[in-house]
N, CA, C and O atoms as a GROMACS GRO file, in nm:
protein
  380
    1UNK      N    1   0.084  -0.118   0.000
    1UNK     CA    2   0.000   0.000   0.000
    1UNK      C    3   0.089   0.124   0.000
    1UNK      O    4   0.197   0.102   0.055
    2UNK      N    5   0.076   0.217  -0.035
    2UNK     CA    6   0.144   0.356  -0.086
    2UNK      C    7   0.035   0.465  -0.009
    2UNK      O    8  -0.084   0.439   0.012
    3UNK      N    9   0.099   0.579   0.025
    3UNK     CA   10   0.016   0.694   0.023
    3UNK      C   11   0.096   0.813  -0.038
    3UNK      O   12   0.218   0.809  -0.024
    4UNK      N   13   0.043   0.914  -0.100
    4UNK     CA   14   0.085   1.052  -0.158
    4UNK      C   15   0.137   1.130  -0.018
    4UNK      O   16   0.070   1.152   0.082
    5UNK      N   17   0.258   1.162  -0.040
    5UNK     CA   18   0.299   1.284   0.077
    5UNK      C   19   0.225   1.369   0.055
    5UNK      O   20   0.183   1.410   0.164
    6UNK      N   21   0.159   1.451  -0.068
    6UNK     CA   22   0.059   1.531  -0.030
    6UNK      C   23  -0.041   1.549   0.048
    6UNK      O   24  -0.102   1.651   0.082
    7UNK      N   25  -0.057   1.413   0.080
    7UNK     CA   26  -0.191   1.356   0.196
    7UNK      C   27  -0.195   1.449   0.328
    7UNK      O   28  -0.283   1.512   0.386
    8UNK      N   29  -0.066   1.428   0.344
    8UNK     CA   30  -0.056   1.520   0.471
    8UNK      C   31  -0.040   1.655   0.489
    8UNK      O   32   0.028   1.703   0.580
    9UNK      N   33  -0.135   1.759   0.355
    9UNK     CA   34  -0.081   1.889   0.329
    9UNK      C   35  -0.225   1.868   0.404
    9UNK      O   36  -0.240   1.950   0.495
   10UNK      N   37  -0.330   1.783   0.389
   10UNK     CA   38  -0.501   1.844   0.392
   10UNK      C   39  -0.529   1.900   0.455
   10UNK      O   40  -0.439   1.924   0.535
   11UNK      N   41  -0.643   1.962   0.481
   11UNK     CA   42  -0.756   1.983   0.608
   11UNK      C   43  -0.803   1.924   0.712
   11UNK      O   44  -0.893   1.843   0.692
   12UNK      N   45  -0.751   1.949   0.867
   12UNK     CA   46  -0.807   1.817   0.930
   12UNK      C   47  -0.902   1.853   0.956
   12UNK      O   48  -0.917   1.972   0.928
   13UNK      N   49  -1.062   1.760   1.045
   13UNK     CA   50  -1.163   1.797   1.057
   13UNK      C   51  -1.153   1.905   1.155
   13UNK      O   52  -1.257   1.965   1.180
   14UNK      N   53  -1.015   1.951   1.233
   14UNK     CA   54  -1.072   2.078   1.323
   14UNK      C   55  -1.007   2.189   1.242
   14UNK      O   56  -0.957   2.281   1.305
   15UNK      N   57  -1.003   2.190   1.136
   15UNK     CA   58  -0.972   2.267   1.051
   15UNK      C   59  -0.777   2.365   1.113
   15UNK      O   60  -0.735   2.478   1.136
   16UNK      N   61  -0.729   2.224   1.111
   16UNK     CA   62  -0.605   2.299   1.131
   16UNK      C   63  -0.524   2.219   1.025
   16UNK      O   64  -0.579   2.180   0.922
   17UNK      N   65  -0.372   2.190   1.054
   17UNK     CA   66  -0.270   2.145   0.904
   17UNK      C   67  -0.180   2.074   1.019
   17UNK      O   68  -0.158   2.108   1.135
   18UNK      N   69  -0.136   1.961   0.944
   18UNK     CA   70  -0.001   1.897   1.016
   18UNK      C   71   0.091   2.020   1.008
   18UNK      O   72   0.070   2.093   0.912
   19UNK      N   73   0.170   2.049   1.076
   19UNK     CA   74   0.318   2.100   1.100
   19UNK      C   75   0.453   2.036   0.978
   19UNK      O   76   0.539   2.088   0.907
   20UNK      N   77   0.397   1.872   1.018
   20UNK     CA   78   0.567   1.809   0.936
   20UNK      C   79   0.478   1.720   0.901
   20UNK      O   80   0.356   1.708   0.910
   21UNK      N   81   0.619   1.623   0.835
   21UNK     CA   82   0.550   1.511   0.832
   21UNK      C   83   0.575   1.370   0.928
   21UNK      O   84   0.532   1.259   0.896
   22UNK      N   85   0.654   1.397   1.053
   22UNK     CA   86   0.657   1.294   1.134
   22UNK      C   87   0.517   1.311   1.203
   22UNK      O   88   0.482   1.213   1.269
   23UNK      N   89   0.439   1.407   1.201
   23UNK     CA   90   0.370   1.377   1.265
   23UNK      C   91   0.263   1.344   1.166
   23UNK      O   92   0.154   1.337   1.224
   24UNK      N   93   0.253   1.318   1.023
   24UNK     CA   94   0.152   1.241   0.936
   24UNK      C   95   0.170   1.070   0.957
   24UNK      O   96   0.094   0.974   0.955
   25UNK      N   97   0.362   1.098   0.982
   25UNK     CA   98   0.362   0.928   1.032
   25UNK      C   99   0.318   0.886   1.138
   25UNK      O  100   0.265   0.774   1.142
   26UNK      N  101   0.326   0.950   1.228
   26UNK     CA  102   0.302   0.915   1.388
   26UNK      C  103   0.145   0.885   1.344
   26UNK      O  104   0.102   0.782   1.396
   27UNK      N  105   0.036   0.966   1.246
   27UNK     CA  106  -0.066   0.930   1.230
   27UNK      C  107  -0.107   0.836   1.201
   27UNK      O  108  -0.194   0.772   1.260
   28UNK      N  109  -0.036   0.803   1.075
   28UNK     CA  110  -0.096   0.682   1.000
   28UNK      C  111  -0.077   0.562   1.065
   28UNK      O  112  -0.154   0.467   1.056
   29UNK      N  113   0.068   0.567   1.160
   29UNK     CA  114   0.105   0.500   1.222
   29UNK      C  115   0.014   0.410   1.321
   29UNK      O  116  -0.002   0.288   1.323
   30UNK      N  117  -0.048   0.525   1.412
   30UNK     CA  118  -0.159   0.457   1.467
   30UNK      C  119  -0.254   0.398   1.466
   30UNK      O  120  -0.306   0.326   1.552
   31UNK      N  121  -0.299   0.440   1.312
   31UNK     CA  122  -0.387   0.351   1.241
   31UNK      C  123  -0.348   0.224   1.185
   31UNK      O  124  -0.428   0.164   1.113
   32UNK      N  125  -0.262   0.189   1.205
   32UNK     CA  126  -0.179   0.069   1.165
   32UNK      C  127  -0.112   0.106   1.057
   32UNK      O  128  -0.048   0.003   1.035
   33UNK      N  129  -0.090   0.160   0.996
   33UNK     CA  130  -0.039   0.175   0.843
   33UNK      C  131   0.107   0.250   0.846
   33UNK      O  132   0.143   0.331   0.761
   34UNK      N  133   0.210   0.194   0.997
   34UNK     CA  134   0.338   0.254   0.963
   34UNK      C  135   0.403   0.231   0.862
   34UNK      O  136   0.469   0.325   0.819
   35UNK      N  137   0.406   0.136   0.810
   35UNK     CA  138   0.453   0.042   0.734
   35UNK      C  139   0.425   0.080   0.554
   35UNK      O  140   0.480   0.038   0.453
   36UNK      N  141   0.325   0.166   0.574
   36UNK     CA  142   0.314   0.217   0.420
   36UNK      C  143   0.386   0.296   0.369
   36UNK      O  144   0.436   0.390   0.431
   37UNK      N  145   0.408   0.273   0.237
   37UNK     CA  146   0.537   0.353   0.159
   37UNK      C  147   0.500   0.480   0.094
   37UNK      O  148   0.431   0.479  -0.008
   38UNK      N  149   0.552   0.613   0.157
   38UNK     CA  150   0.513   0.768   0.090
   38UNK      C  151   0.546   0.796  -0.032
   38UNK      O  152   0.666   0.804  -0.060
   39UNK      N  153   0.456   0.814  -0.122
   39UNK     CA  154   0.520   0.859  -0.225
   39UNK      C  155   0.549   0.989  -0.233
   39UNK      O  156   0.484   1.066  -0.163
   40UNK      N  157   0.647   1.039  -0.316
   40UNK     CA  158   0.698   1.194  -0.316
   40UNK      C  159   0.598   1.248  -0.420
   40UNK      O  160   0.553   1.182  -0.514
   41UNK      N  161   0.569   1.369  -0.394
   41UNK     CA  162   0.439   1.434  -0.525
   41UNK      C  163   0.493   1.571  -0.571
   41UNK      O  164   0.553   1.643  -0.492
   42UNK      N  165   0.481   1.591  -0.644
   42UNK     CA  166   0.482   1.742  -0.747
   42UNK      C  167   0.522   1.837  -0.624
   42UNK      O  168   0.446   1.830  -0.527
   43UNK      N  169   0.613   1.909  -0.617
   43UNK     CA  170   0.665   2.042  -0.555
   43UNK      C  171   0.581   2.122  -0.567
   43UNK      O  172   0.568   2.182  -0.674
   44UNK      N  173   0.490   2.150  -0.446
   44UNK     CA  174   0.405   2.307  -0.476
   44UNK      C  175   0.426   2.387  -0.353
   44UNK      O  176   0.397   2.316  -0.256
   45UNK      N  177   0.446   2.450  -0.333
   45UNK     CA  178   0.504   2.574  -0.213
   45UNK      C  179   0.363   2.560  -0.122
   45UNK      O  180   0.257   2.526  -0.175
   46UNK      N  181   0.375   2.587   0.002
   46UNK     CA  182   0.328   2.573   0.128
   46UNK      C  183   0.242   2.464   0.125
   46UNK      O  184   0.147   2.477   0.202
   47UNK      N  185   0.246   2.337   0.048
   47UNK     CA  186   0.160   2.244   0.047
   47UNK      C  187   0.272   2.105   0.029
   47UNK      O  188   0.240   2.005   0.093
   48UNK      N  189   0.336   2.101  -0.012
   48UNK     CA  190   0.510   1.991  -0.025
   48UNK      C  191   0.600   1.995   0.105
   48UNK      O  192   0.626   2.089   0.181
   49UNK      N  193   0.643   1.852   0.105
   49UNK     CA  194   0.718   1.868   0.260
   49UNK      C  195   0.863   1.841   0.214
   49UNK      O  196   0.866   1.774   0.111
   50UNK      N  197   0.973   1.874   0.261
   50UNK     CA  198   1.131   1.875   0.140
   50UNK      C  199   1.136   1.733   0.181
   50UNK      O  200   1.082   1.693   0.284
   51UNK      N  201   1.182   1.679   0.124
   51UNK     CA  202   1.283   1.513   0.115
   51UNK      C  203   1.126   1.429   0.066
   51UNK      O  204   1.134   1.308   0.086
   52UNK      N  205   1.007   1.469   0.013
   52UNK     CA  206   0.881   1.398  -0.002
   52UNK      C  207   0.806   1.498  -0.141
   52UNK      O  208   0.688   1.498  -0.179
   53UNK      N  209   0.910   1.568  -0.188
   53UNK     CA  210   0.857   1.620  -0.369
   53UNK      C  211   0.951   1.625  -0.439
   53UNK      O  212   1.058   1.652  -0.385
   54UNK      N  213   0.948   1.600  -0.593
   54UNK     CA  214   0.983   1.589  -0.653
   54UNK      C  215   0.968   1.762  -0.751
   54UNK      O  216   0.868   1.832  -0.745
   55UNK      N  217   1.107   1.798  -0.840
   55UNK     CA  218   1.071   1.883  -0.917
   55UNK      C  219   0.990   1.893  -1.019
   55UNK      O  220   0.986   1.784  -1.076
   56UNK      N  221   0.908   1.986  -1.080
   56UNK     CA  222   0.815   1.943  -1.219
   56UNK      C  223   0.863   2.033  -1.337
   56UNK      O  224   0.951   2.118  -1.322
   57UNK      N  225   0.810   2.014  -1.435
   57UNK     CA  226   0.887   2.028  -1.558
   57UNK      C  227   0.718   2.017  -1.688
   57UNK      O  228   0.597   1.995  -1.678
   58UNK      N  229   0.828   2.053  -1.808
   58UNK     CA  230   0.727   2.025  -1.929
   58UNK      C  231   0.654   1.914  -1.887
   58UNK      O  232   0.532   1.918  -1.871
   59UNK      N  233   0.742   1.786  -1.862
   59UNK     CA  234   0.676   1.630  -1.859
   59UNK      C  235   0.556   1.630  -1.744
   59UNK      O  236   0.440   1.588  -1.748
   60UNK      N  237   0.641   1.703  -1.630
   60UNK     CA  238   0.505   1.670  -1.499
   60UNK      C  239   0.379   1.754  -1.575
   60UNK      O  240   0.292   1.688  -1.631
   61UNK      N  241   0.373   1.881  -1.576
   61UNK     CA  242   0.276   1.945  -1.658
   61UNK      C  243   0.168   1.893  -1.774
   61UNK      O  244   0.052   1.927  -1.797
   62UNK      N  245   0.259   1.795  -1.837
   62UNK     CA  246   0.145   1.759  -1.933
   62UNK      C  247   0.084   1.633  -1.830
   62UNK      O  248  -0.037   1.612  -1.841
   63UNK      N  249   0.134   1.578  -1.767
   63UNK     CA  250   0.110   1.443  -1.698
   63UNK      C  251  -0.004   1.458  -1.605
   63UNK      O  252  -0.102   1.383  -1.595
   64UNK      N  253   0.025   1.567  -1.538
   64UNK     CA  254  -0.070   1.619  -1.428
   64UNK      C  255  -0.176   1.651  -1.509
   64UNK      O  256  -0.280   1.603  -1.465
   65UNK      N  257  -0.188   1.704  -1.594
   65UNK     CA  258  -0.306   1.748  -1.657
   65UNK      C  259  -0.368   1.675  -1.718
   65UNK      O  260  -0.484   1.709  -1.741
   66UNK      N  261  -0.319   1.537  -1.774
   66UNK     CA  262  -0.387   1.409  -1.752
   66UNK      C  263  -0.458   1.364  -1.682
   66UNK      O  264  -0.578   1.342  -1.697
   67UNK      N  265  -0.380   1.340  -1.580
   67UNK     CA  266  -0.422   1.278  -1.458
   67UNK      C  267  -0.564   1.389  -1.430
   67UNK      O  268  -0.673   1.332  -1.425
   68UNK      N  269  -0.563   1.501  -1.418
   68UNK     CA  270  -0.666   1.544  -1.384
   68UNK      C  271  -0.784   1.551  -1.513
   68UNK      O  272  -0.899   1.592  -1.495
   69UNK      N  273  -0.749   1.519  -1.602
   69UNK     CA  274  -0.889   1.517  -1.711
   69UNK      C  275  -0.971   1.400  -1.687
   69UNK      O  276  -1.086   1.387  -1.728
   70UNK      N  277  -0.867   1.263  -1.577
   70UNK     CA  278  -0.957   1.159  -1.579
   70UNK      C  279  -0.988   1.186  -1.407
   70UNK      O  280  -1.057   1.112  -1.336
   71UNK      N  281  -0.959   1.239  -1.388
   71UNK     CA  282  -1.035   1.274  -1.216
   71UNK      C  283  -1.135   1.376  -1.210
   71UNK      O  284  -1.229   1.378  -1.131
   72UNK      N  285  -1.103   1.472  -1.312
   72UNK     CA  286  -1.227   1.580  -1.305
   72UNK      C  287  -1.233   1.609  -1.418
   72UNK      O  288  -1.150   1.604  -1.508
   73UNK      N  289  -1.398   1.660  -1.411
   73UNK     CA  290  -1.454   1.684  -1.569
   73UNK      C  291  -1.346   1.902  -1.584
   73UNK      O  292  -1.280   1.975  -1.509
   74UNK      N  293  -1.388   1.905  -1.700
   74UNK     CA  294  -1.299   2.002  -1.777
   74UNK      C  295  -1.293   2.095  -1.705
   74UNK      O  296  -1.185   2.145  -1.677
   75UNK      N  297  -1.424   2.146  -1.651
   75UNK     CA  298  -1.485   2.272  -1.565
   75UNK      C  299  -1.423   2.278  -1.392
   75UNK      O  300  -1.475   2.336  -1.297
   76UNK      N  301  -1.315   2.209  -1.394
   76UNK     CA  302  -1.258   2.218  -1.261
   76UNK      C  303  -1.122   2.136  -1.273
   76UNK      O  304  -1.108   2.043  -1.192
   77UNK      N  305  -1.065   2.148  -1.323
   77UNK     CA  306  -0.951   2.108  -1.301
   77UNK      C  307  -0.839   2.197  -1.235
   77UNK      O  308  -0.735   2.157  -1.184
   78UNK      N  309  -0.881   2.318  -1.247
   78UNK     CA  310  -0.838   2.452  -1.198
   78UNK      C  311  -0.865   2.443  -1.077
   78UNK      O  312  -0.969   2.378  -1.074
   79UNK      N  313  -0.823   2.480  -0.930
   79UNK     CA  314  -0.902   2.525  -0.810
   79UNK      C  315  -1.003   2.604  -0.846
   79UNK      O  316  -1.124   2.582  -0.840
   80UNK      N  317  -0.919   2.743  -0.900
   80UNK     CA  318  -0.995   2.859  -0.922
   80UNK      C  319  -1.160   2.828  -0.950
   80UNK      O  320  -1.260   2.867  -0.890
   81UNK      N  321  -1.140   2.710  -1.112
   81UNK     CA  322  -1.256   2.674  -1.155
   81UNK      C  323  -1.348   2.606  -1.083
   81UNK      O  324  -1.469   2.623  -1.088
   82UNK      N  325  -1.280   2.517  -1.006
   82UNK     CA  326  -1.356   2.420  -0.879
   82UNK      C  327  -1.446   2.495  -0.762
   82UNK      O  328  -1.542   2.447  -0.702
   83UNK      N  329  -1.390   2.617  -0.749
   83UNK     CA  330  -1.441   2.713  -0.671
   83UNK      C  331  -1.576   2.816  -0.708
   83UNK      O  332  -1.677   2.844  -0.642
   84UNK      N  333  -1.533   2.853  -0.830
   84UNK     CA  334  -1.593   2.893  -0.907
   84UNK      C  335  -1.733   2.788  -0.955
   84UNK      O  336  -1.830   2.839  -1.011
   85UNK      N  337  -1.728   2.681  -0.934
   85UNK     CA  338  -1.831   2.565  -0.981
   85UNK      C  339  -1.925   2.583  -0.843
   85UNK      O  340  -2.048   2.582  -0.850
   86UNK      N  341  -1.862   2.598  -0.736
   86UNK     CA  342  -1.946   2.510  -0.667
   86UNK      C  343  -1.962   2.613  -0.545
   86UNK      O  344  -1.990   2.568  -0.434
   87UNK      N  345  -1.941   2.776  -0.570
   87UNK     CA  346  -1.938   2.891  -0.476
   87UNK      C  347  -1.850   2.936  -0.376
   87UNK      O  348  -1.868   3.031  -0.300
   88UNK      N  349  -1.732   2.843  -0.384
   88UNK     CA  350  -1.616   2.892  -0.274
   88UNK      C  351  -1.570   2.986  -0.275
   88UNK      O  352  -1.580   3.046  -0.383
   89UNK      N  353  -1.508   3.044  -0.182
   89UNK     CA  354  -1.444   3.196  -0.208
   89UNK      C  355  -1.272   3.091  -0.198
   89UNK      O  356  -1.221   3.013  -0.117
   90UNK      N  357  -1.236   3.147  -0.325
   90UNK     CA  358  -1.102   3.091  -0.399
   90UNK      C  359  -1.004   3.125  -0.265
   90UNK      O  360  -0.919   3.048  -0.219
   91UNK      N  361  -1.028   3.227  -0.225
   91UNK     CA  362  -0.895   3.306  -0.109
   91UNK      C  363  -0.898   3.248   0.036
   91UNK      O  364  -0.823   3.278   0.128
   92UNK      N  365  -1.024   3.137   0.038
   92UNK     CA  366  -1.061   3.099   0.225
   92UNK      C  367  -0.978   2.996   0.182
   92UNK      O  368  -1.004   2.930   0.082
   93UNK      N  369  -0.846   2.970   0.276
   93UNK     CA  370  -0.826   2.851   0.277
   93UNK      C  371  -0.854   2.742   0.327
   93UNK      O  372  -0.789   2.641   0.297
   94UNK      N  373  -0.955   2.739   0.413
   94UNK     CA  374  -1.037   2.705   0.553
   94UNK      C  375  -1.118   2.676   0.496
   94UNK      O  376  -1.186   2.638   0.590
   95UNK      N  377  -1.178   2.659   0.412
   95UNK     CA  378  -1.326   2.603   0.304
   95UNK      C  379  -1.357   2.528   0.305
   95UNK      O  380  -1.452   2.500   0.232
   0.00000   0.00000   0.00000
């Protein structure tokens, strides 16, 4: 089993953010799942943890945008647009 280091950028339900990521392990950990292997994800500033992203390029760019044509329809693949779909204010990060 694998999980995305991005996992641990999310929203928790009391609407706060992990700090690092030992403490996403210490999480998963407890749930039994120390043992699962992190994958490193796309470098994006205040959401990437260092030694758990990778740099992106032409290749990630077109790839990612793959990946998201088969996860979301056209009209949101954007945040902006996702926000825009469904009434968020784009700037709450707390949403």
């Amino acid at each position: 089993m694998r999980l995305v280091a991005i996992s641990a950028s999310e929203l928790r339900p009391d609407h706060t953010y992990l700090s690092n990521l030992d403490e996403f392990k210490r999480r998963i950990a407890s749930i039994g799942l120390g043992d699962v292997e992190i994958l490193p994800t796309l470098l994006r500033l205040d959401l990437s943890f260092i030694g758990y992203c990778v740099l992106g390029g032409r290749w990630s760019s077109a790839l990612e945008r793959g990946i998201q044509s088969i996860l979301f329809t056209e009209d949101e693949a954007e945040y902006r647009d996702f926000c825009r779909k469904h009434g968020y204010d784009e700037g709450d990060k707390d949403a």
